[in-house]
N, C-alpha and C positions, 0 to 999 in steps of 0.2 A: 719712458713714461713722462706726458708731461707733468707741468708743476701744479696746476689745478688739480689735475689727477693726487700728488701726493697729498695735496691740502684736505682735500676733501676724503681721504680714508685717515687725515688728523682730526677731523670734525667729528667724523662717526662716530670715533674711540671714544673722544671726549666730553661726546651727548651721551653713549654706553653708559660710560663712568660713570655720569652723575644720576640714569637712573638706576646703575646698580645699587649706589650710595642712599637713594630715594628710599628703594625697593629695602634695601638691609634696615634704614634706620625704622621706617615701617611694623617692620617685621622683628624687628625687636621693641618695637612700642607694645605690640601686641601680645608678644612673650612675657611682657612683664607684668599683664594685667591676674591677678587673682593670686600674684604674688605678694608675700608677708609685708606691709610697709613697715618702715623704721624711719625716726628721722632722731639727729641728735641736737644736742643745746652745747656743747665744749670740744673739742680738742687737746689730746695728750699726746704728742712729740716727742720723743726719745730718740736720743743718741745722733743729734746734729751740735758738733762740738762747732763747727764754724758756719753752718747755713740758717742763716736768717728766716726765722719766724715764716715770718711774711711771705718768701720768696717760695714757702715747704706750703704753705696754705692756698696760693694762688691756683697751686696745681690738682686739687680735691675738686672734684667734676660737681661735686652740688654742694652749697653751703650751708652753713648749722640753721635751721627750724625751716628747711625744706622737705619735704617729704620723699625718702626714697623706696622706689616701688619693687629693685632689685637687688637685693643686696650683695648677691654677687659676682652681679654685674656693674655696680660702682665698687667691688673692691678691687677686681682685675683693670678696671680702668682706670682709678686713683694710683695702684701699682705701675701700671704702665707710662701713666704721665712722668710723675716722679723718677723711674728707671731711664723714659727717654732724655732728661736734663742732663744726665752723663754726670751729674752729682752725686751719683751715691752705688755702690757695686749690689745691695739689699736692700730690699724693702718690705715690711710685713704691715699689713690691716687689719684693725680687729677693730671688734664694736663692744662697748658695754652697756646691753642694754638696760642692765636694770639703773644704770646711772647716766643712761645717754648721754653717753663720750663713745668720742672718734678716739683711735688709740694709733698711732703710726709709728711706729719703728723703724728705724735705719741705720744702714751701714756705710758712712761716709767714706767718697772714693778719695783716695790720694790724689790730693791736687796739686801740688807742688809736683813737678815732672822736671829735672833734668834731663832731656832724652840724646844720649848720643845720636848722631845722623849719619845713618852707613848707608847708603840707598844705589839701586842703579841709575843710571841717565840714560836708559832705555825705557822704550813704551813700555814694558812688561818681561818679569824672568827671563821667558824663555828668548825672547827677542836677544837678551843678552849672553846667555846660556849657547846657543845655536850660531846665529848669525854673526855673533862679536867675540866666539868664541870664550866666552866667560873673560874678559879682558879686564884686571885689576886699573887698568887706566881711565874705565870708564863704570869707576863709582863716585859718589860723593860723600863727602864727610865733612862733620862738623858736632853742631851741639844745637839743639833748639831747646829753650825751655816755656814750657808750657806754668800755666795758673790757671786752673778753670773756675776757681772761684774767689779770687783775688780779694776783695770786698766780704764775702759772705752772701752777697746778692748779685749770683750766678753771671758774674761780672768777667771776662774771660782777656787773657794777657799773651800772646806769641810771641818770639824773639825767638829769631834763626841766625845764626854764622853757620854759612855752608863754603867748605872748600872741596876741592876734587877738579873732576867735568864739568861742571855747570858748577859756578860759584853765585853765592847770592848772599844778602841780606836782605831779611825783612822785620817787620812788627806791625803788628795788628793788635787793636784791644776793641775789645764786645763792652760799652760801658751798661751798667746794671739798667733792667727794664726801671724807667720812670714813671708820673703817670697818677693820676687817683688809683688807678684800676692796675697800675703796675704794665702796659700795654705800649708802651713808646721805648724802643732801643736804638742809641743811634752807635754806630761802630764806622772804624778807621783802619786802614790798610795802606802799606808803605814798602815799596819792593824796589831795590836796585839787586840785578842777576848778569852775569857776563859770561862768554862760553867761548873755551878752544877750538870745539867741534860743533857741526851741521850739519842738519841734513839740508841740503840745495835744493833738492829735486827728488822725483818720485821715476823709479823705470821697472817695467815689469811688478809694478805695485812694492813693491818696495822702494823703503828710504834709501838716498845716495848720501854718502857722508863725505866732508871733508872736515881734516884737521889739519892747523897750524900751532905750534906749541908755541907758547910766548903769545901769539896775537888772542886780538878779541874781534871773532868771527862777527858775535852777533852780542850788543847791550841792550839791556831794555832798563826803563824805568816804570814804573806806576803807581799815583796816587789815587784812593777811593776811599770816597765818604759818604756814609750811608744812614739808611734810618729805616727800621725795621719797624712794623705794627703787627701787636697780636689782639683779633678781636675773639676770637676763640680759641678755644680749646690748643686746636688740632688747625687752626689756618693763623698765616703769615702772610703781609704783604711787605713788600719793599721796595725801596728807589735808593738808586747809586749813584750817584757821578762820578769817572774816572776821568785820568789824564794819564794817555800813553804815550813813552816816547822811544820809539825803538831806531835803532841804529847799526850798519853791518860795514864790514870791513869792504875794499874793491874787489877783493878777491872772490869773492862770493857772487860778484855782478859778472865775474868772467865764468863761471860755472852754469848761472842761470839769471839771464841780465831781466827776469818777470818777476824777480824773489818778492822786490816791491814793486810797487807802480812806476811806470814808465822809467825804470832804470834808476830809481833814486836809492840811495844811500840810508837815507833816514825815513821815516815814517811818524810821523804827532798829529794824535786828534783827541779828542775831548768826545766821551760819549757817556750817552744815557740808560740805565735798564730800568723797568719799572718790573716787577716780577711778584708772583702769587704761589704760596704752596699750601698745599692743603696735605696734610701728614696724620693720615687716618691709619695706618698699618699697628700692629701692635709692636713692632720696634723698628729703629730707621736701617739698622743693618742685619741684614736675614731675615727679616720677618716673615713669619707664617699666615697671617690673616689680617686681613683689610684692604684698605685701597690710599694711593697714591695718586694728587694730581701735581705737575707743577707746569708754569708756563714765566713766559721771560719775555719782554720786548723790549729791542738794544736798538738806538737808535746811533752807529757813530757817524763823527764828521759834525759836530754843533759848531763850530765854527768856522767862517767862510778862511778860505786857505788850507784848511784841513786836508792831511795827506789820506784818508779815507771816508767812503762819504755810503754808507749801507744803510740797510733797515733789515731786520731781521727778527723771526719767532721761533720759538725754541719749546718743544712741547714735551712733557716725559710722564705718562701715566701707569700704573699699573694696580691690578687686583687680584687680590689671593685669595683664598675659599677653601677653609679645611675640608681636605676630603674623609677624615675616618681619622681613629686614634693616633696622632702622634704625627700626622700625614698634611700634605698639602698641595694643592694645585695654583699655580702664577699665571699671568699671561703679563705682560710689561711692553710698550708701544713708545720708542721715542723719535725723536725727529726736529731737522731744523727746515724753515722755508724763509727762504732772501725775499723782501716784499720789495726791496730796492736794492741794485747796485751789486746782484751777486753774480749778471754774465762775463764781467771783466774783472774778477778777484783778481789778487797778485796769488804769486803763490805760497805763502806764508800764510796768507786768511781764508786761503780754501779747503783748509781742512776739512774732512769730513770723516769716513771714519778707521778705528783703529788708533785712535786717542783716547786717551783717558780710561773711562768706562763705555764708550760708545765701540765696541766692537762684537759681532758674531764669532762666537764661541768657535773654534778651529782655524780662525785666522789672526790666529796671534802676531803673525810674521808678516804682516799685509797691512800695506795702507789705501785705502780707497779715496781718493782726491775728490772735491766736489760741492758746491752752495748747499746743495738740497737732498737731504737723505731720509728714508726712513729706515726702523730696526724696530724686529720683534724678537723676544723672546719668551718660550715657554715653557717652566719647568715644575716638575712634581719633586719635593723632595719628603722625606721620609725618614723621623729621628729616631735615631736606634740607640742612640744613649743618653743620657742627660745624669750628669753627675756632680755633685759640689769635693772637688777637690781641696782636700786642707793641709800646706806647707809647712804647717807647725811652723816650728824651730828656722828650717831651710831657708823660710822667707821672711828677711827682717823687718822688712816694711807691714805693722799691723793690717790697716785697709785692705790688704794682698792676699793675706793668709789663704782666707779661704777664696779660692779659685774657680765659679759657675763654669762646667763646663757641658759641650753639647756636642755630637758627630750624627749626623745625615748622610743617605744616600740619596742623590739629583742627580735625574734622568730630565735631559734639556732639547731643544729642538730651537735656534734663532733662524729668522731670515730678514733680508736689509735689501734695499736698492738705493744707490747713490746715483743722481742727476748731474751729470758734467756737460754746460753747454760747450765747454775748450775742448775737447777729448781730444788727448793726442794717442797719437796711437801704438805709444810706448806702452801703454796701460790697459788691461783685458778689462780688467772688476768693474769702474764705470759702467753706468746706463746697463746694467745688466743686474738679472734677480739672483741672490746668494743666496744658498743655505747650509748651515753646520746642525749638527748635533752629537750627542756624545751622555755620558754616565760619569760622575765623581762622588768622591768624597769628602765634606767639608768638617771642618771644625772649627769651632764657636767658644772661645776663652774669654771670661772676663765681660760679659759683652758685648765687647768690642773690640778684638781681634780674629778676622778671619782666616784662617786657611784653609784653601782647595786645590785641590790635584783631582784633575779630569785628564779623559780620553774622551778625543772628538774626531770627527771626521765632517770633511766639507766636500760641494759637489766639484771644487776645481783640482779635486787629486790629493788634496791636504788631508794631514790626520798628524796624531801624534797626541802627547803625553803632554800636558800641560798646568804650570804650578803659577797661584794667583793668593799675595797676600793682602790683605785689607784693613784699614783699620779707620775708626770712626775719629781718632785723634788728626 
């Protein structure tokens, strides 16, 4: 497929989107007419021991002596803003009309997080489970501790020691939205990480590894300073500056002398992203209903000498639409397109997919190499529980006790195609259409812990049992 080709079924999606976005807010202006108005004159807050006033008021979709024409569709929305701040594990809305007051209740989340750090240094479980044999050598440990609200004005604090496979140190802090309007965040991010093992190269789509004990294959560094803008609700804009500096051992250049550019060693450039999200779903992990747009333009190589010099757009949409009680329908569209400098990637910065979250569901085990890809997927899921579990006694962290919890049945269908102009012909999945689908079962703790175990099957002979944890922290 060529590349205009993939751009343009990115353009489509994303004129969809905005008139589905059109069409819903519409269609709920109209629902709301000949509905009860109410509007209030105060606000009563209860039970934020350490979240500021101000910081809980921000997030109330209309302010006191405005008229509101639904009332229950500013409470589910007031709840959901507040839920999605990851400040609080409860939220309840009430209205007193005869003394027009706002009434909000909550359940402050534990924010103080020591969180031990056991994790694999594989793309996903089973990657590590299958292919590496479940190898105690290739986990990571350490300690990260979290603060999500440091200040009281949802001001957010990281600090990682990680030892194992991949060693690292980082810290990141979210300093508190500033602002008349509370609308300007600027945040910082600091990462030195070093690693025994690598993958070199990609053959029969899978990763090739090497390890040496004692050395350090592959270092990186990176500094980013950023500054966030919220002028709505539900949309964020951002600009970041980084500074990368990566670095690998010879050994690595005798396995695959293209890792970087023209056989170098090191790699430092300075680059730019300016990026927009628009986060309309009614929650950012699992959500049942709404719509998702985000988009990213990374410019790296800002300065002359720069060992990488691209341009690049990065799209990820998606829309949900309750189908019936308890039930849901998805469609989700993501996709990157190189505007410059993506026919002679090294191969370190040609990933494509099978990172991160960008993979088709039954190719757990696959990496598809490549500048330019697209990925869809689409799934119905279906909640068959929803329960508030309570720890009593068991759980001695109060905030915890009581435990939201939720299980789904999701029936899925993804398809992807990855554009590689290098295609060597070690590799099938390139330049050619994929597709998986499959059935699981998820569950929903706290929020913000996911687990799923699915069964998929894909058209290259692939199938199998598949376990994916997740979590918003």
């Amino acid at each position: 497929m060529a590349p205009h080709c993939l751009f343009s079924v990115f353009s489509n999606f994303v004129a969809l989107l905005f008139l589905a976005g059109l069409l819903l807010n519409g269609s709920s202006v109209m629902a709301q007419k000949g509905e009860d108005v109410w509007m209030y004159d105060s606000v009563d807050i209860r039970g934020n021991q350490k979240t500021k006033e101000a910081y809980i008021l921000r997030e109330v979709p209309t302010p006191a002596g405005v008229p509101i024409e639904d009332w229950v569709l500013f409470r589910e929305e007031c709840r959901n803003l507040l839920l999605n701040t990851g400040l609080f594990n409860n939220v309840w809305v009430y209205r007193d009309s005869i003394r027009h007051r706002l009434i909000i209740e909550l359940t402050e989340a534990f924010y103080t997080l020591p969180v031990p750090v056991l994790e694999l240094a594989d793309r996903n479980f089973n990657e590590w489970w299958v292919t590496h044999n479940a190898s105690l050598r290739r986990l990571n440990y350490g300690l990260t501790f979290y603060h999500n609200n440091l200040s009281g004005r949802a001001d957010q604090l990281k600090s990682t020691v990680q030892f194992g496979f991949n060693q690292k140190l980082q810290v990141s802090y979210e300093f508190p939205y500033g602002g008349a309007a509370l609308r300007w965040q600027p945040y910082v991010d600091f990462l030195y990480a070093r690693q025994a093992g690598l993958a070199v190269q990609t053959l029969e789509d899978r990763q090739v590894w090497i390890r040496e004990d004692g050395e350090r294959l592959l270092q990186r560094f990176r500094a980013t300073a950023g500054m966030r803008f919220r002028p709505q609700f539900r949309s964020f804009w951002n600009a970041e500056l980084s500074y990368f500096d990566r670095s690998i051992d010879s050994l690595v250049l005798l396995e695959n002398p293209t890792f970087f550019k023209n056989g170098q060693t090191q790699q430092q450039f300075l680059s730019l992203t300016i990026g927009y999200l628009g986060e309309f779903r009614d929650r950012p992990i699992y959500p049942m209903e709404g719509w998702l747009l985000e988009t990213q333009l990374t410019v790296q190589g800002l300065l002359v000498g720069d060992d990488l010099n691209t341009t690049h757009l990065v799209l990820d949409g998606q829309y949900l639409e309750p189908t019936g009680y308890n039930s849901s329908v998805s469609v989700r569209l993501s996709g990157r397109y190189f505007l410059d400098g993506g026919s002679d990637l090294p191969f370190y910065n040609a990933r494509g997919m099978g990172y991160g979250a960008i993979f088709p569901r039954s190719y757990e085990y696959h990496v598809i190499d490549g500048p330019n890809y697209i990925l869809g997927k689409t799934d119905f899921k279906w909640r068959w529980l929803s329960y508030d579990w309570n720890w009593g006694p068991l759980m001695f962290i109060e905030p915890l006790q009581c435990m939201p919890l939720e299980s789904f049945i999701n029936v899925f269908v993804d398809w992807g195609y990855v554009e590689q102009p290098f295609l060597e012909a070690s590799n099938d999945m390139p330049n050619e259409w994929i597709l998986g689908y499959g059935i699981g079962i998820d569950v929903l703790a706290y929020e913000n812990f996911l687990f799923q175990i699915q069964y998929s099957r894909g058209v290259h002979n692939n199938s199998g049992l598949f376990i994916h944890l997740t979590s918003s922290y």
